[in-house]
C-alpha positions, -999 to +999 in steps of 0.1 A: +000+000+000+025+029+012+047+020-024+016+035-043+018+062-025+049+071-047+042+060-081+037+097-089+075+097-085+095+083-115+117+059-094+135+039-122+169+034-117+171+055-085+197+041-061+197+073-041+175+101-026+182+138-017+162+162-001+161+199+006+142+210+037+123+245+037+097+239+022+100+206+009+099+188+044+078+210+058+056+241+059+081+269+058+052+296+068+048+277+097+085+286+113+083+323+094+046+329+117+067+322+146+099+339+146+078+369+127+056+369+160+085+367+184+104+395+164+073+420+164+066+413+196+100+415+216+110+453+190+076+467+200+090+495+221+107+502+186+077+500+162+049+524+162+023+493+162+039+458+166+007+438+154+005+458+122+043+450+120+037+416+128+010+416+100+027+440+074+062+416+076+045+384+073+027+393+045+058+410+030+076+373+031+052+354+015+049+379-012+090+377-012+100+346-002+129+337+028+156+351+000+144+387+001+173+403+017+153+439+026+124+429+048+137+439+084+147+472+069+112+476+052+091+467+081+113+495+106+105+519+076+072+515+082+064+511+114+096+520+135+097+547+159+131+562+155+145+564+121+181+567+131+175+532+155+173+514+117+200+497+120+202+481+156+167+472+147+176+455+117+206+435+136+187+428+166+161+413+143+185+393+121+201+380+157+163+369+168+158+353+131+189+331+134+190+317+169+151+313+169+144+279+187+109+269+168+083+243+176+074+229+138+064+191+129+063+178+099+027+160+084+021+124+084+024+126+047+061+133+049+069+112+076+052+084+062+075+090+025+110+094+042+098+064+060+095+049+028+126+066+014+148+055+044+133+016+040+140+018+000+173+040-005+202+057+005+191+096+014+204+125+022+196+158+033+209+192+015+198+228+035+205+260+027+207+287+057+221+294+084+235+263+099+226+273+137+191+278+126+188+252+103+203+230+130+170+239+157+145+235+127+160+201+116+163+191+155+125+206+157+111+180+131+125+152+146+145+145+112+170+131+129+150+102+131+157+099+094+190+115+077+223+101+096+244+125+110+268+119+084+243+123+060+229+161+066+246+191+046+241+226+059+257+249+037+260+275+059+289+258+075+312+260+048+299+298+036+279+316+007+295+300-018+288+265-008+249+276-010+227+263-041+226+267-073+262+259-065+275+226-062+305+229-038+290+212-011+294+174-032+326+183-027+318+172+013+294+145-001+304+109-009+283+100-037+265+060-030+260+063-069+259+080-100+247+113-100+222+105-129+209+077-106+200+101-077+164+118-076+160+150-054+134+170-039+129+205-034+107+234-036+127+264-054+140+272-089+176+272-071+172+236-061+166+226-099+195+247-110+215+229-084+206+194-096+212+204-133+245+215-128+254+182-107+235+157-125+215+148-104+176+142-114+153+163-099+118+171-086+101+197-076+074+194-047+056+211-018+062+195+011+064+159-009+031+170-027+046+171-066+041+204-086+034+201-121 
């Protein structure tokens, strides 16, 4: 029953499986309505109305997306009190952003495909992000459960370089296979461009669900 599950997927001569995680593994909106909340609320002496803030900047991301480089600046433009305090603001915010400890869980859907994953192939796990914060969300959903240690990439322990659509991290990654045998998931056109540039086959899905 659970292998039907996947026959959406072209599996034929897979031997191994990669995933990315925002997005892919789980809802990303969920962590961003957290640490969004928690920045609003904790800068509110700073912004003129923090739940407007709060409303304003989470809007702002999913218009944007977690790439968009401007949003702390934007949302003190707004709404903050004191013009020349910009900059703190937008450091104290970054600060909040990357050591946020959230409380996410991934759907029985995805568990019940990296339990099928796990049973069927080799997989691994390829994150883009700050590697402290990537760290709490991957320890959050449990995936540890899943992806050995020696298994799980986070590219922002080797710097901005390393970060897709480049493929320096396979230089940390020891291959089970051929790269033309290896499906992976992820949600962005920067995970695509990765995978085209290393080989690799790839598939594009919202939190496991494909996109077509």
């Amino acid at each position: 029953m659970v292998s039907t599950l996947f026959q959406k997927f072209n599996l034929e001569n897979i031997q191994s499986v990669g995933f990315d995680m925002d997005g892919t593994l789980y809802r990303e909106y969920d962590f961003i309505d957290q640490v969004y909340s928690e920045i609003a609320q904790k800068e509110s002496i700073c912004l003129t109305s923090s739940n407007d803030a709060e409303t304003w900047i989470k809007n702002r991301w999913i218009e944007k997306g977690s790439s968009y480089p401007f949003i702390f600046g934007e949302v003190h433009d707004r709404f903050g009190v004191d013009s020349l305090e910009r900059n703190a603001f937008i450091s104290r915010a970054l600060d909040r952003y990357r050591n946020f400890k959230p409380t996410i869980v991934l759907s029985k859907e995805v568990r019940v495909a990296l339990d099928f994953f796990k049973e069927n192939f080799p997989i691994f796990l390829i994150s883009d992000g700050n590697h402290l914060l990537q760290r709490n969300k991957f320890k959050s959903l449990g995936l540890g459960s899943w992806f050995d240690k020696d298994q799980v990439f986070f590219t922002g322990d080797f710097g901005p370089i390393y970060q897709k659509p480049s493929t320096n991290i396979l230089s940390h990654i020891t291959l089970s296979c051929a790269p033309e045998n290896i499906l992976y998931f992820g949600d962005r056109k920067l995970d695509e461009d990765f995978c085209v540039a290393a080989g690799f086959r790839f598939q594009m899905v919202n939190i496991m669900e494909q996109v077509k």
